[in-house]
C-alpha positions in Angstrom: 7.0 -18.0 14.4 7.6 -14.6 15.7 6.0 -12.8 13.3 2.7 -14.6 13.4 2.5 -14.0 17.4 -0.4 -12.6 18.9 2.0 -9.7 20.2 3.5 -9.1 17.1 0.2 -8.3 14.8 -0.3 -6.2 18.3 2.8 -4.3 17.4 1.7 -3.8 14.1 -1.0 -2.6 14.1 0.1 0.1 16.5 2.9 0.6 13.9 1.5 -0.3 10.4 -2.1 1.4 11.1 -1.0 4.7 12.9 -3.9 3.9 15.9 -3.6 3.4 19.3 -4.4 -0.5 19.8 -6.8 -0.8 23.3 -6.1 -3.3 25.9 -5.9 -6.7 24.3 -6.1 -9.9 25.7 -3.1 -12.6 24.2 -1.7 -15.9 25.6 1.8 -16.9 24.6 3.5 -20.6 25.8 6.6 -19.9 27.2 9.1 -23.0 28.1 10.3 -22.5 31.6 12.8 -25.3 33.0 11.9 -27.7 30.3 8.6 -27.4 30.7 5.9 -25.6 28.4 3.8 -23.1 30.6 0.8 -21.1 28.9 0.8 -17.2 30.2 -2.1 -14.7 29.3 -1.3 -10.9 29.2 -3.3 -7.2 28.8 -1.1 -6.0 25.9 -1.9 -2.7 24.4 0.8 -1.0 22.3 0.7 2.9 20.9 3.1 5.0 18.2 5.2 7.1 19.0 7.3 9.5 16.5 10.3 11.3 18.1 13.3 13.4 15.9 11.7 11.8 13.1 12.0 8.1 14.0 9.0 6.0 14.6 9.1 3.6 17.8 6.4 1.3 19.1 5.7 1.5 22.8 3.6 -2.1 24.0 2.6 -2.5 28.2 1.9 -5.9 29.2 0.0 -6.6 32.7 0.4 -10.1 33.5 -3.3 -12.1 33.7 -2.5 -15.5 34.1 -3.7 -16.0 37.5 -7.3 -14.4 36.9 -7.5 -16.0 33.6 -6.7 -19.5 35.7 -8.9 -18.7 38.1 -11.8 -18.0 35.4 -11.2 -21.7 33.7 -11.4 -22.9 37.5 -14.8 -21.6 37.9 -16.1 -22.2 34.3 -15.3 -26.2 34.8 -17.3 -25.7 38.2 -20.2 -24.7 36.4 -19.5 -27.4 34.1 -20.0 -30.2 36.4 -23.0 -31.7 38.8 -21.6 -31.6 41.9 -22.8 -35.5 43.3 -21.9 -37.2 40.6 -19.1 -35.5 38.7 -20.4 -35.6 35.5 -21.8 -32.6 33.4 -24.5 -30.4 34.2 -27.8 -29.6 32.1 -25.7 -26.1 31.5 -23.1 -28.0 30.1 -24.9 -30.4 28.6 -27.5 -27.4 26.4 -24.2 -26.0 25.6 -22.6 -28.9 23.8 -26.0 -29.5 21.9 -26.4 -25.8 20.8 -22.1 -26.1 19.6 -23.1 -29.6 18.0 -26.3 -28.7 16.6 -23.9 -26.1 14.9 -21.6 -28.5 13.0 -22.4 -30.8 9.9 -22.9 -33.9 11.8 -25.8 -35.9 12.6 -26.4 -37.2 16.6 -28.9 -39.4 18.8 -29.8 -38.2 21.8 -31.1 -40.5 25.1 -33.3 -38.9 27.9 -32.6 -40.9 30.9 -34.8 -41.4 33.9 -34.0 -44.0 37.0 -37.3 -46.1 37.7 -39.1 -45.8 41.3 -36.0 -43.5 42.1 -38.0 -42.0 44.9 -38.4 -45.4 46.9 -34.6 -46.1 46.7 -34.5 -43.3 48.8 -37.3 -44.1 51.1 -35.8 -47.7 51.3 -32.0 -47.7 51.3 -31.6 -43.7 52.4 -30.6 -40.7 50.8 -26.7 -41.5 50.7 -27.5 -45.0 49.0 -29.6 -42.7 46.2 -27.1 -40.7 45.8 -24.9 -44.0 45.2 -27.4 -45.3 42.8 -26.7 -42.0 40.5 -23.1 -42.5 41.0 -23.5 -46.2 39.7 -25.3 -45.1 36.5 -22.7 -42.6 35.4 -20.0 -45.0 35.9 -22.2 -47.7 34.0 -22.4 -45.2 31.3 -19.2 -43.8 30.7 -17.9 -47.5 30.9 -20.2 -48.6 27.9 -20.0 -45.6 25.7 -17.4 -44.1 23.5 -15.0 -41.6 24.3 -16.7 -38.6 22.4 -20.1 -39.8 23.8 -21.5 -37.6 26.3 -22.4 -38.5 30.1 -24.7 -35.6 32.4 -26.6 -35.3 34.7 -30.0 -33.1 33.5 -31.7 -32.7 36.8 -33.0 -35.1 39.8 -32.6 -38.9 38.5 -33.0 -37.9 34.9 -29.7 -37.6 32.7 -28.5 -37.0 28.9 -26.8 -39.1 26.8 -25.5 -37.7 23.4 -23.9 -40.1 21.0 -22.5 -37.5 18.2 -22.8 -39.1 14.8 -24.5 -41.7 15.8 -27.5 -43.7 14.6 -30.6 -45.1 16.7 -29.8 -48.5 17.0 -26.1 -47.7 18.0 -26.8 -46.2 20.8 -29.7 -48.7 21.6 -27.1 -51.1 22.0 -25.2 -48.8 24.3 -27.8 -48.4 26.6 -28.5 -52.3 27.0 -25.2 -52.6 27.6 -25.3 -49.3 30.2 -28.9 -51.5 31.9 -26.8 -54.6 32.1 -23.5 -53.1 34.2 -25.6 -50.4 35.9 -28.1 -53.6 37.8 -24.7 -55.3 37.8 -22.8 -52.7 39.8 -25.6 -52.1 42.4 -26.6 -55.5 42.9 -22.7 -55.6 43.6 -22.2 -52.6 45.9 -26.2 -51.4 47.8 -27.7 -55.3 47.0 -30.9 -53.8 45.0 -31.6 -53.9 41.5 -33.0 -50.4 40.1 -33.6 -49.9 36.2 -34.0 -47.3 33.9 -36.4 -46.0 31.4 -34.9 -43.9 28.0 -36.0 -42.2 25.3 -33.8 -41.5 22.0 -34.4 -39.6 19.3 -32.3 -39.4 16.5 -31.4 -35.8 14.3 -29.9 -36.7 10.7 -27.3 -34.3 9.0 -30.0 -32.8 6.5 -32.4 -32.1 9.5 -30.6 -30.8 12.7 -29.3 -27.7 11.4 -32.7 -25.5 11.5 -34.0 -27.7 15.1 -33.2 -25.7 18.6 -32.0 -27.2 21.6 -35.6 -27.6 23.0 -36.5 -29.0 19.7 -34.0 -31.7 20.9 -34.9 -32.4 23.9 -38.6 -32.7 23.6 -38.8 -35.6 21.2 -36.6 -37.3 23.4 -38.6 -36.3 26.5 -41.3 -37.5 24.2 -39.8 -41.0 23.9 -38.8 -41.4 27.8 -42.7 -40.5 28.9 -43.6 -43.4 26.4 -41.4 -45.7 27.6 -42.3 -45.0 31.4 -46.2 -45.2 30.5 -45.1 -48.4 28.6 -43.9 -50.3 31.4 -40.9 -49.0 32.7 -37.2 -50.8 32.3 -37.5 -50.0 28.5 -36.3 -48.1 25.5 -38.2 -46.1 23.2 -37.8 -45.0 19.9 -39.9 -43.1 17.4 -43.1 -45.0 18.6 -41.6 -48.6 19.2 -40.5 -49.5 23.2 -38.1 -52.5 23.7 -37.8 -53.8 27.2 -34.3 -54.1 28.7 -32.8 -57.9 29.1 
């Protein structure tokens, strides 16, 4: 409705509180040949009294192609560049917004097994198929509101909002299974993976930081590694993959 508009309290103010408003930024969807198009202007608006009549006087400066631009490069930094999923940037930012809300979450610390003699073995461009492989293995066995990154090297994140440990336990058996699965299938070798989850209840996560996070499931991955490799750890107990 018009009067709820971001240009209209503008207006308003301009009008309603006798200041000048400064350069604001609003978006308005406009329908342009059937089709819903979302435009961002620099609105400002002033008052003006003249013969005793009071008039508002708004300038808009069109923005939509910097603001574009902007979401462009903000998804860039968003992403790991080899294998499309999010970056540790992106990754610390969705735990610091969900560390914020009322929900519990699990969190999984990845790390590929003997990644370094893939490399040394198959090549760089097979490791770099082998990371692929994971992230494909794990956004095809977790939900939709799961998240998938990449944290660094052969090590990624898993976060499974509102989810308990042995949920997401199951997930990653199921993530081992397809991930041998699909490079067995496409590079003919068989690597594995070592994880360590930690879970944050709803009554606990609210005063933890993000490194808080990430160290007791750091914690859990170094157990499972020194355990053996090919496993899962949780608060002290390691289950080998099938």
């Amino acid at each position: 409705h018009c009067n709820d508009c971001s240009i209209r309290k503008v207006l308003n103010s301009a009008l309603m509180e006798s200041v000048n408003v400064p350069e604001t930024v609003v978006e308005h969807d406009f329908i342009m040949n059937g089709i819903k198009r979302k435009k961002w202007f620099k609105v400002s608006a002033s008052r003006v009294v003249t013969d005793d009549e009071l008039f508002g006087v708004l300038s808009f400066v069109d923005i939509t192609t910097q603001m574009e631009y902007e979401k462009l490069l903000k998804g860039q930094l968003s992403f790991d560049a080899a294998t499309g999923s999010l970056n540790k940037y992106a990754l610390v930012n969705t735990l610091k917004n969900l560390t914020a809300g009322k929900d519990g979450l699990t969190v999984a610390m990845i790390d590929i097994d003997n990644f370094k003699s893939v490399n040394d073995q198959y090549g760089h461009l097979a490791g770099d198929k082998v990371l692929n492989l994971f992230c494909s293995a794990a956004l095809t066995n977790t939900r939709k509101q799961d998240i998938v990154g990449r944290f660094g090297g052969d090590e990624f994140m898993l976060i499974f909002p509102g989810t308990v440990t042995w949920l997401a336990v199951k997930a990653l058996q199921r993530i081992s299974t397809s991930f041998r699965a699909l490079c067995i299938n496409e590079l003919g070798c068989s690597p594995t993976f070592s994880a360590g989850v930690a879970e944050f209840l709803t009554e606990n996560i609210a005063g933890m930081s993000v490194d808080d996070i990430i160290t007791k499931a750091d914690e859990n991955l170094y157990a499972s590694k020194e355990a053996g490799k090919n496993r899962v750890t949780t608060s002290g107990i390691s289950r080998a993959f099938k």
